[in-house]
C-alpha positions as CSV (number, residue, x, y, z in Angstrom):
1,X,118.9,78.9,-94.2
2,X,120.0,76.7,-96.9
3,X,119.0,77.2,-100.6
4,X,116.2,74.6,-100.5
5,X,114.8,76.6,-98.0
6,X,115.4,74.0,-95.5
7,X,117.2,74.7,-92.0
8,X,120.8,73.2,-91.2
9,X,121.2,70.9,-88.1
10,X,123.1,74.4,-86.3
11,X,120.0,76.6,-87.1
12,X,117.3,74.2,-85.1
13,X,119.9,73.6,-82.5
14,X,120.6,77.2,-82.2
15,X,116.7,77.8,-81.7
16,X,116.1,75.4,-79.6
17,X,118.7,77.2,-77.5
18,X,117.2,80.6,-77.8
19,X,114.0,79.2,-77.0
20,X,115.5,77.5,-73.8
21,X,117.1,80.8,-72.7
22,X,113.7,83.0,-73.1
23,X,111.9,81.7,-70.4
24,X,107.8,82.5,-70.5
25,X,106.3,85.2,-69.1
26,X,102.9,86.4,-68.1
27,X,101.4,88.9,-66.3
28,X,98.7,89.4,-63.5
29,X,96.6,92.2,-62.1
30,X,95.8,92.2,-58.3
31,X,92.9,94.8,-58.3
32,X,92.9,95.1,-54.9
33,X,96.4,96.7,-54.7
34,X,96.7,98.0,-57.9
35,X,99.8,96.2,-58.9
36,X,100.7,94.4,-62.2
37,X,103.4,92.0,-61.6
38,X,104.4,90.6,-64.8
39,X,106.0,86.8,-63.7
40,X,108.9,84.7,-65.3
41,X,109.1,81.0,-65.5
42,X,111.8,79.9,-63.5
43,X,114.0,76.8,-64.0
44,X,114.1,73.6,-62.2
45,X,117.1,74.2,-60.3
46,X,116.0,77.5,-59.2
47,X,112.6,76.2,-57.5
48,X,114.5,73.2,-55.8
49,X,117.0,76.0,-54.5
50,X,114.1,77.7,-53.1
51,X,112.2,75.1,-51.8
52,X,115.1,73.6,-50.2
53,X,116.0,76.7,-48.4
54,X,112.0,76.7,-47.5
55,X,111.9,73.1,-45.6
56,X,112.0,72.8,-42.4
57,X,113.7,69.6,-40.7
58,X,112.8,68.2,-37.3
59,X,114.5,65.1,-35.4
60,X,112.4,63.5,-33.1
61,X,113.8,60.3,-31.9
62,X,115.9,59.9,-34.6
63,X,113.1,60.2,-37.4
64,X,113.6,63.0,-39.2
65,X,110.3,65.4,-40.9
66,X,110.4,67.1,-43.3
67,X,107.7,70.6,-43.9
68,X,107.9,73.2,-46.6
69,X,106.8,76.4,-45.2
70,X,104.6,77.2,-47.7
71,X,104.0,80.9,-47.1
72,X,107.5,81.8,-47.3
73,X,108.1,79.3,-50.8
74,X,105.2,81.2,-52.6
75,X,107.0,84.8,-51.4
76,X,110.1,83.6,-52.4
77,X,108.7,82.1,-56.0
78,X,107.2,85.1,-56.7
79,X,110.0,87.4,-55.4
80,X,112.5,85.5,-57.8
81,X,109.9,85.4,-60.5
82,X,108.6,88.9,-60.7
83,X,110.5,90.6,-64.0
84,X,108.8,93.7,-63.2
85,X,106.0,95.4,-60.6
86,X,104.3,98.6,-61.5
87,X,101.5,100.2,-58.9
88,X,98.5,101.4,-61.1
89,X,95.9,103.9,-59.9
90,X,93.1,105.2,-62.1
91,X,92.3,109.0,-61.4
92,X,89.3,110.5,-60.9
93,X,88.2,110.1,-64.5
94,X,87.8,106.4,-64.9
95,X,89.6,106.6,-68.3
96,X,93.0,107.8,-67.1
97,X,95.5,105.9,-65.2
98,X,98.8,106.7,-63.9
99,X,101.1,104.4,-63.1
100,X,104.6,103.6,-60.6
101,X,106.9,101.2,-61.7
102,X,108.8,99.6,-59.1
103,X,112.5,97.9,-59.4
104,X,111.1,94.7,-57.8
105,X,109.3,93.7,-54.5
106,X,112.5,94.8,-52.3
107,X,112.7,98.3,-54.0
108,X,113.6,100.8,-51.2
109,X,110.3,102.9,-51.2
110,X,108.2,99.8,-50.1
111,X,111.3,98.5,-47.7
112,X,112.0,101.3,-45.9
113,X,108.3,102.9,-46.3
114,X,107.0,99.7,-44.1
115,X,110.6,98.9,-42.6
116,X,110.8,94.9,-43.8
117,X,114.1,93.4,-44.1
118,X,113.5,93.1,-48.2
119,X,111.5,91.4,-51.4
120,X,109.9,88.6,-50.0
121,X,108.6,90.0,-46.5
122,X,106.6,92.4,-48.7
123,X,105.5,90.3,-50.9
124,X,104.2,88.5,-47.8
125,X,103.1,92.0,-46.2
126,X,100.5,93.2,-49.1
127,X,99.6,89.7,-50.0
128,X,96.6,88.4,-48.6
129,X,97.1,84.5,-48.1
130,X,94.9,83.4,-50.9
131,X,96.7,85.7,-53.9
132,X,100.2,84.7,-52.2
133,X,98.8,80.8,-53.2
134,X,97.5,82.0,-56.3
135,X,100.4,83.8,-57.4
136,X,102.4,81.2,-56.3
137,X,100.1,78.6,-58.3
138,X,100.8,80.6,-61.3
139,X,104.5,81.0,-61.3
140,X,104.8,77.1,-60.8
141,X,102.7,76.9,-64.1
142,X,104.5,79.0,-66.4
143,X,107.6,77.3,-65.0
144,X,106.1,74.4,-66.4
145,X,104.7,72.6,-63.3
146,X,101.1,70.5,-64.0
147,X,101.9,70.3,-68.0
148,X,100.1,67.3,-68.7
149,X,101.6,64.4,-71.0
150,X,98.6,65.5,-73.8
151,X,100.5,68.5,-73.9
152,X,103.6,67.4,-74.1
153,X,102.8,65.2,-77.3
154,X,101.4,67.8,-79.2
């Protein structure tokens, strides 16, 4: 920082750039299962990766359609987004928890426990189809998806 106290045009470039590199992160609870899955934002180039790999294309006289399967994008979001996964279980005192933490949704004790080929068949597995779309919803908006202008004028 310069004398005046004011920054130099490298220091706000250089934090814009470290902002841009720490991508958001939040972190659900799914009761049901027990399992905090803290999520990280993912760029635009990594959802259009996976959505493309997602679509399905049919010919039919020559017209082609075009169908996201929407089950396996919302695995494979929250597959790429999950920075960690940790299996909570409160003991038989309420106050006292112990916890698991897991290297990811294809870690080898939930692969090979339930025998799926790897992260996001088990995220489909123990997902119910409502918390895969909700989930789902939730990675897309800390990724920035449904910002609305308001909020990008602030």
């Amino acid at each position: 920082m310069s004398q005046d106290g004011l920054l130099n045009e490298q220091e706000i470039l250089d934090g814009l750039f470290e902002t841009a590199a720490n991508l958001p992160e939040e972190t659900v609870f799914i009761g049901r299962l027990g399992l905090r899955v803290t999520l990280r934002g993912l760029t635009s180039s990594k959802v259009d990766a996976i959505r493309e790999r997602c679509t399905i294309r049919k010919t039919t006289k020559g017209q082609v359609t075009e169908k996201i399967d929407s089950e396996l994008f919302n695995a494979a979001l929250i597959k790429e987004a999950t920075a960690s996964l940790e299996v909570v279980k409160k003991g038989e005192d309420s106050r006292e928890t112990q916890s698991l933490k897991l290297s990811g949704w294809g870690d080898d004790r939930l692969i090979s426990r339930l025998k799926l080929s790897g992260g996001e068949e088990a995220v489909r597995r123990l997902l119910l189809a409502g918390e895969l779309d909700a989930v789902g919803d939730k990675v897309l908006e800390i990724s920035g998806f449904g910002v609305d202008i308001d909020d990008l004028k602030n």
